[in-house]
MARMAR-786872 format. One line per 8 residues: number of its first residue (from 1); for each residue x, y, z of N, C-alpha, C. Coordinates in pm, whole numbers, plus 50000, padded with zeros to 5 digits. Layout:
residues N
NUM) X Y Z X Y Z X Y Z  ...
//
This chain:
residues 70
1) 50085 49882 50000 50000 50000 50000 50090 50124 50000  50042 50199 49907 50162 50344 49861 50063 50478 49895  50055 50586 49897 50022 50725 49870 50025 50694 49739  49934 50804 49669 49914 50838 49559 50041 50874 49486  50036 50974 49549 50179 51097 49513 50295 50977 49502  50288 50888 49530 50430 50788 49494 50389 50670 49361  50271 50671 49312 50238 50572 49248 50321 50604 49066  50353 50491 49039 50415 50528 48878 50268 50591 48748
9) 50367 50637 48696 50223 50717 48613 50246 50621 48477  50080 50654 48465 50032 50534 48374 49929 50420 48383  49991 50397 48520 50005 50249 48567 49846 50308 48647  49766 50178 48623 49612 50191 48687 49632 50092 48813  49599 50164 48918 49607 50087 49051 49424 50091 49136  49430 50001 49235 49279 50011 49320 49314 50110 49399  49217 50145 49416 49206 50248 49573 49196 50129 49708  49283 50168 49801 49265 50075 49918 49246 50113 50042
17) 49273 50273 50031 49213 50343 50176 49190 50501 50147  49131 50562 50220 49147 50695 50211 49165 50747 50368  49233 50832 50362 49301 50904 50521 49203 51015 50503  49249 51087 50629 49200 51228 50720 49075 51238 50756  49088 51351 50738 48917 51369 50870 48786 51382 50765  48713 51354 50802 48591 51328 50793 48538 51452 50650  48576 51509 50662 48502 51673 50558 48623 51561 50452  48788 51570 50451 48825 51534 50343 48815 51395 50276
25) 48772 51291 50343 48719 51206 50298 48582 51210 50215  48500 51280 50268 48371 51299 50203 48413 51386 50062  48517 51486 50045 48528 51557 49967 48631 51481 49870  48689 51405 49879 48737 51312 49779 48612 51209 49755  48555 51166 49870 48450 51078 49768 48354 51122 49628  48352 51295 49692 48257 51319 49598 48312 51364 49454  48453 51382 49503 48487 51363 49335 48537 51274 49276  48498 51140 49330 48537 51029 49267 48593 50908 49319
33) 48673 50937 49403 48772 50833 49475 48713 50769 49600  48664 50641 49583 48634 50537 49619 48718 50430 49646  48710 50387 49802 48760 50282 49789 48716 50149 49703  48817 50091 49683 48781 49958 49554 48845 49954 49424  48744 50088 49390 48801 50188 49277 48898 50205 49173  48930 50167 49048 49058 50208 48989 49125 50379 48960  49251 50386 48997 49316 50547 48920 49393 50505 48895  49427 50573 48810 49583 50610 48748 49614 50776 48716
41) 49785 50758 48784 49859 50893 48819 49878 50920 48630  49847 51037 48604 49872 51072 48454 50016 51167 48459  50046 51275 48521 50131 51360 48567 50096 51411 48675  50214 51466 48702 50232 51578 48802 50319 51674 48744  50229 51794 48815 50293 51962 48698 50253 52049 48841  50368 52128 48882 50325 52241 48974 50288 52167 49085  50345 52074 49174 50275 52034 49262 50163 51966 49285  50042 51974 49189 49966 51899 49150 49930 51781 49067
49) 49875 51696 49111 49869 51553 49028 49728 51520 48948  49759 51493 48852 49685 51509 48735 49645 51326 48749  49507 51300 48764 49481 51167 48806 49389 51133 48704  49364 51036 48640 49208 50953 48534 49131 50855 48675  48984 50912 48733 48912 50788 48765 48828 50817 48736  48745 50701 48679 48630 50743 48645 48622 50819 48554  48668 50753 48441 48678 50820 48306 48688 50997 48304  48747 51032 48377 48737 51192 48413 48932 51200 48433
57) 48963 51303 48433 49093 51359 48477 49014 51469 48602  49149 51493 48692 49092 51554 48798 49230 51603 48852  49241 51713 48884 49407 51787 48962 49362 51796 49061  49455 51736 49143 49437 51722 49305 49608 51786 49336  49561 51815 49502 49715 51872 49540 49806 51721 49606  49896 51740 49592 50003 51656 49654 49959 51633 49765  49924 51720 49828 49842 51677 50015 49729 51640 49993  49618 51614 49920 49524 51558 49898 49564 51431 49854
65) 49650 51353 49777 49719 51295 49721 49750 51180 49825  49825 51257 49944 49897 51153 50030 49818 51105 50108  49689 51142 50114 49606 51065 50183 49524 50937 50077  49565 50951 49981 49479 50808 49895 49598 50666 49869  49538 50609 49896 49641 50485 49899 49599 50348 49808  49657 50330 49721 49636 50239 49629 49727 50157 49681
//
C-alpha cells in the first residue's frame, strides 16, 4: 500500500484506503475516489497531480494525494 503521490504514472492501481478527517474524505468521495476503485497517476505539473478515475481527469494537490492509497 503506497500514497498516491508515489504511484508510477500510467500504471492503473485500486484504491485501498482513504486518510484524514471526515470533511476530506467525504470531499474526495465526491469527486470520485472510492475505495475499491481504479486510478491512474497521469502527471504531476506544479505540485499537483493530474489523476484519470472514472473516466474523468481531475488535479488534486500533493496533500490531497497523500492521503489516497492504492
Amino acid at each position: 500500500m503506497i500514497p498516491l503521490c508515489c504511484a508510477d504514472p500510467e500504471k492503473e492501481y485500486v484504491i485501498t484506503k482513504i486518510g484524514g478527517k471526515p470533511e476530506v474524505k467525504k470531499h474526495l468521495e465526491n469527486l470520485g475516489f472510492i475505495v475499491g476503485d481504479s486510478v491512474a497517476v497521469i502527471t504531476e505539473q506544479n505540485g499537483n497531480i493530474i489523476v484519470k478515475v472514472k473516466d474523468s481527469r481531475i488535479a488534486i494537490s500533493r496533500e490531497m494525494a497523500v492521503k489516497i492509497y492504492v
